[in-house]
C-alpha positions in Angstrom: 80.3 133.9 160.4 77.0 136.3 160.3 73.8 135.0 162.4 72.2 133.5 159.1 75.3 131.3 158.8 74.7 130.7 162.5 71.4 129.6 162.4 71.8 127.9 159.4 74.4 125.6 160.9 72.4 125.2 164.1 69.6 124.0 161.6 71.7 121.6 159.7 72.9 120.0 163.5 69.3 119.3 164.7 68.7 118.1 161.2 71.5 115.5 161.3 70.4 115.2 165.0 67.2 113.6 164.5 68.3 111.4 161.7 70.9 110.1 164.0 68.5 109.4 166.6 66.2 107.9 163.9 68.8 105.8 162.9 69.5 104.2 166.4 66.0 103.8 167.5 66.2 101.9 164.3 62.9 104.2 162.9 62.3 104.4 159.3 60.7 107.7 157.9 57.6 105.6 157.4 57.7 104.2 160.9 58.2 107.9 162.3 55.2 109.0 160.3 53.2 106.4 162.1 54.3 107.4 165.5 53.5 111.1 164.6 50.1 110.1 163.4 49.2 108.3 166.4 50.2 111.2 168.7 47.6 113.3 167.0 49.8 114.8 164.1 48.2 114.0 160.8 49.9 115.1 157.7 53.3 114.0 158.1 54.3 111.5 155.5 57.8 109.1 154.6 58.1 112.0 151.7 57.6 115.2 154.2 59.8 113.9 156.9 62.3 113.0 154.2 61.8 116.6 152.5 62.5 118.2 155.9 65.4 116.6 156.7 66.8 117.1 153.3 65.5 120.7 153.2 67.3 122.0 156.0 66.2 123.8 158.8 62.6 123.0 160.6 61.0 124.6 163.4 61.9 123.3 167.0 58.6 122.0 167.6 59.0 119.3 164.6 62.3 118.1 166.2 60.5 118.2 169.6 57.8 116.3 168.3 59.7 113.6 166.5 61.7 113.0 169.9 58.5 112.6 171.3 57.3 110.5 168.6 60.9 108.0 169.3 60.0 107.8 172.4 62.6 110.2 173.9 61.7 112.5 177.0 63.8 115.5 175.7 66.7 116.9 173.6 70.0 117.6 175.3 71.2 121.0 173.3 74.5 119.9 173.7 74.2 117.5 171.7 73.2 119.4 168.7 74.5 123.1 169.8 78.3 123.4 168.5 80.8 123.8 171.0 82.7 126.8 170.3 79.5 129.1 170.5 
């Protein structure tokens, strides 16, 4: 496996990461739009958070953000980094 493949993977992990937390703070893309919005970050939409996640890969500080945004205080990286790294 190459460093794209890599990176790709660790992109796909963070994306099924922050659906999985989505999903137990019981958050709907909508809801998680609204939270973004009243932290200050205008723009995001149901349909862009749902592009993202389908997309792929999205920089660290939209993951950061949306943990933020669900109310967590931080992202463990063990919990998204794979263990045989």
């Amino acid at each position: 496996m190459d460093d794209l493949d890599e990176k790709m993977e660790l992109g796909e992990r963070a994306c099924c990461h922050l659906e999985a937390e989505m999903k137990r703070a019981r958050v709907t893309y909508e809801e998680l739009a609204q939270h973004l919005e009243k932290q200050g970050f205008i723009g995001e939409t149901r349909d862009s958070i749902s592009a993202k996640l389908k997309r792929g890969p999205f920089a660290a500080t939209f993951l950061l953000v949306c943990m933020t945004a669900l109310g967590f205080d931080g992202v463990q990286l063990e919990e998204i980094y794979w263990p045989n790294h």
